[in-house]
N, C-alpha and C positions, 0 to 999 in steps of 0.2 A: 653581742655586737657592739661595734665602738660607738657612743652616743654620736659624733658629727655624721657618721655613715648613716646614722637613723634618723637625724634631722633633717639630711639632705636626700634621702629618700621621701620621706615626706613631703619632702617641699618639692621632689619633683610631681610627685603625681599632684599635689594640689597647683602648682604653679603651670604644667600642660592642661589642666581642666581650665584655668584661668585663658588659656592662650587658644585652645581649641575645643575645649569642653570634652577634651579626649578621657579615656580609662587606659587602663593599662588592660584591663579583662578582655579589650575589643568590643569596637561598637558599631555600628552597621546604619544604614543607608534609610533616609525617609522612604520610605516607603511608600507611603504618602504624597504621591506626587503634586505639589500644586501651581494651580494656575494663579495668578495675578495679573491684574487690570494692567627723559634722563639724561641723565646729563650724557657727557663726554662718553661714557662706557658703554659697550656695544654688551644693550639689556635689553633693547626690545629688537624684533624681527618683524618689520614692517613690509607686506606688500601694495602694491595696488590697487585701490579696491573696484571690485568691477562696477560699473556703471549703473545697472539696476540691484536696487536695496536688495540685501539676503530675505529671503522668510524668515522670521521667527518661527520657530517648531513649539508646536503644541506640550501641552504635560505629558501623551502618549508616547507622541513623536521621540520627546528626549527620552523614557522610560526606554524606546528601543535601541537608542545608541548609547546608553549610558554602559556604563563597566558591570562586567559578571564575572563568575569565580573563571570560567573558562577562558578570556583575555587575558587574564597575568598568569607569571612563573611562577611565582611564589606570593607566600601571604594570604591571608584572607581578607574575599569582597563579601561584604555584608549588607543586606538590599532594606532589612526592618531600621532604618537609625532611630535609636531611641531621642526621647528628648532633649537632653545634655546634651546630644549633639548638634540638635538642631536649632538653630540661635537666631532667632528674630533679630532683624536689623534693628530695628525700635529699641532692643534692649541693649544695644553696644551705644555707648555716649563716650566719643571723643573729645578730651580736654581743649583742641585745637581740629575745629571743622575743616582745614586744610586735610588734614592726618585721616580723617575719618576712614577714606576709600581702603586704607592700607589697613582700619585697623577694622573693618570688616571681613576683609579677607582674611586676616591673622585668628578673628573666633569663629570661622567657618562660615560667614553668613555671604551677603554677594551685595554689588553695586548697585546703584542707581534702582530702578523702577521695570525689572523683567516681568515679561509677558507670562512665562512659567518656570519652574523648577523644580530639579530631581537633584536627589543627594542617596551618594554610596558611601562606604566605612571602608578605611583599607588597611589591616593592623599587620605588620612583618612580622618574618617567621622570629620565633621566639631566640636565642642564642642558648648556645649549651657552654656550661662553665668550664674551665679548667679541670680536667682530674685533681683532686684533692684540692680543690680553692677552697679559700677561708666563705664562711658563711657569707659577708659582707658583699665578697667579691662574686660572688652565687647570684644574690642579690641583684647586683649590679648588670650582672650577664644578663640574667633572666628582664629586665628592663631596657633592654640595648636592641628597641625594635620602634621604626617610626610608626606615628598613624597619622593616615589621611583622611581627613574628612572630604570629599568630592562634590561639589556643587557645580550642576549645568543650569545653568541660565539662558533664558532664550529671550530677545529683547525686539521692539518692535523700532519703526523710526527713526534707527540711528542710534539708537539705546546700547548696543552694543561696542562701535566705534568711540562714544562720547565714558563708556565705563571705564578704559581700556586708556583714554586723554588721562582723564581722574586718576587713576591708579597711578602713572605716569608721571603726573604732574606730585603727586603725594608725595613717591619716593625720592623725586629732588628737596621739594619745599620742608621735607619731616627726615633727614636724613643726620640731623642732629637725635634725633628721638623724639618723643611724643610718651605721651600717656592716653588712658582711656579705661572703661570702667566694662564689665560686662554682669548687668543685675547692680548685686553691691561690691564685687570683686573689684579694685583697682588692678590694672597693669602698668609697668612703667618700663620703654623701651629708651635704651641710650643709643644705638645707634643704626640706623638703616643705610645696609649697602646692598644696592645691583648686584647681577649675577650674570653671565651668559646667558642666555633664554634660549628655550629649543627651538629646534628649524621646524618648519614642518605645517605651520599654523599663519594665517593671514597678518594675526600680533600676536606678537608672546612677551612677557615680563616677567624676571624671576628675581626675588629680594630676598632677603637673610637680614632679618632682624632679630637685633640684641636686647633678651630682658633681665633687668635687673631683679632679681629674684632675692632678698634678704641676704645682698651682697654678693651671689652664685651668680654670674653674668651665663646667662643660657642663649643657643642660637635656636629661634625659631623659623623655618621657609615658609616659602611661598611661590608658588609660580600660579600664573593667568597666562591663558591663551585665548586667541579668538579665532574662531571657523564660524564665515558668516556670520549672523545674527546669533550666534553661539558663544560665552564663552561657561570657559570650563577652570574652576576656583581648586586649587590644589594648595592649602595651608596644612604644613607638616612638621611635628613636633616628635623627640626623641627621650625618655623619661628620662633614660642614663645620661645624656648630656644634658639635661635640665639640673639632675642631682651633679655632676662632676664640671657642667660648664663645656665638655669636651666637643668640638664638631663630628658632622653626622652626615651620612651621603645620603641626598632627596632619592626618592626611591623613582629614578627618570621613567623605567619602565609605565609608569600610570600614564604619564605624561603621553609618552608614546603611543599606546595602547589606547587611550582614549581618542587620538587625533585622528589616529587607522579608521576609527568609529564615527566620526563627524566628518562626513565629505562632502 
């Protein structure tokens, strides 16, 4: 196999573990449920909000609207998320405290100070290579599957509307890039652009941020929604464009599927 192909294979799986603390094997859903105490471009879908505050939904609460293999078409939902996936906000430290909200979202962890939270794993079906493709390009196929790490958040006070401000306010003010660390890993993002956001949801926000990978400029998403006192963290990363740089279609479907779910 051609050494560049093997470097930049390696450097996607360690640089997607950097960005979502993803595997390529597939990783699955805390299980664990816990409690705790833009600009010009049309990125967010803002309504109304009604008059009296949403509830916050309990750790059960979210556990029963959360995603199962039964909701999607394809891919695997995985409901045990091991630890790698699971990413203490305490341990992501933003170079620039503005950036922070964005660069929680991008390692799977969530905003501000929620009431509870539940997390799903959601890995694409795998691609099948060309008849007779070179090993490399085998490879490649075999790595050409996004994954999602899924976090519901449920916030008490206004906790939810004010995550949703933060997140918003990020992607303008960090839209240059930003860096940030998760553990001892650095990440270093060159540039953050908006996205269309899905209809469907009280807020929605979707971004595509660019990481500079040992020169490999990668896209990694993002979308947030809010349904009431809910939202729900959708940060997704693809190996094969991590290793080749190449764009990658967000897997909308979760998006969907989980808003049907929070009413």
């Amino acid at each position: 196999m051609r050494s560049p192909v093997v470097r930049r294979t390696a450097l996607a799986a360690s640089a997607a573990a950097l960005a979502l603390l993803a595997t390529a094997c597939g990783g699955s859903s805390d299980g664990d449920s816990k409690d705790k105490a833009g600009d010009g471009k049309t990125t967010q879908a803002e309504k109304t909000p009604s008059a009296a505050p949403a509830k916050a939904l309990t750790a059960d609460e979210l556990e029963k609207v959360a995603l199962t293999q039964a909701d999607v078409k394809s891919g695997k939902v995985t409901t045990e998320v091991p630890a790698a996936d699971d990413v203490a906000q305490d341990k992501v430290k933003a170079d620039d405290a503005a950036c922070a909200p964005l660069t929680y979202l991008q390692a799977g962890s969530y905003v501000g100070e929620p009431a509870a939270t539940v997390k799903r794993s959601w890995l694409g079906d795998a691609q099948k290579p060309k008849a007779g493709a070179k090993p490399e390009d085998a490879m490649l196929a075999a790595l050409d599957r996004a994954k999602v790490v899924v976090t519901l958040a449920s916030y008490e006070d206004g906790g939810a509307e004010q995550a949703m401000k933060d997140l918003n306010t990020a992607a303008t003010k960090c839209a240059g890039g930003f860096s940030y660390a998760v553990g001892g890993d650095k990440v270093k993002i060159v540039k953050v652009a908006t996205e269309g956001a899905p209809q469907g949801a009280d807020e929605a926000l979707a971004v595509t941020t660019t990481m500079d990978a040992e020169g490999v400029k990668a896209p990694v998403k993002g979308v947030v929604v809010r349904k009431g006192a809910t939202l729900a963290y959708f940060p997704a990363v693809n190996l094969a464009s991590m290793a080749g740089g190449k764009d990658f279609d967000f897997p909308a479907e979760l998006v969907d599927a989980q808003l049907a779910k929070l009413k």
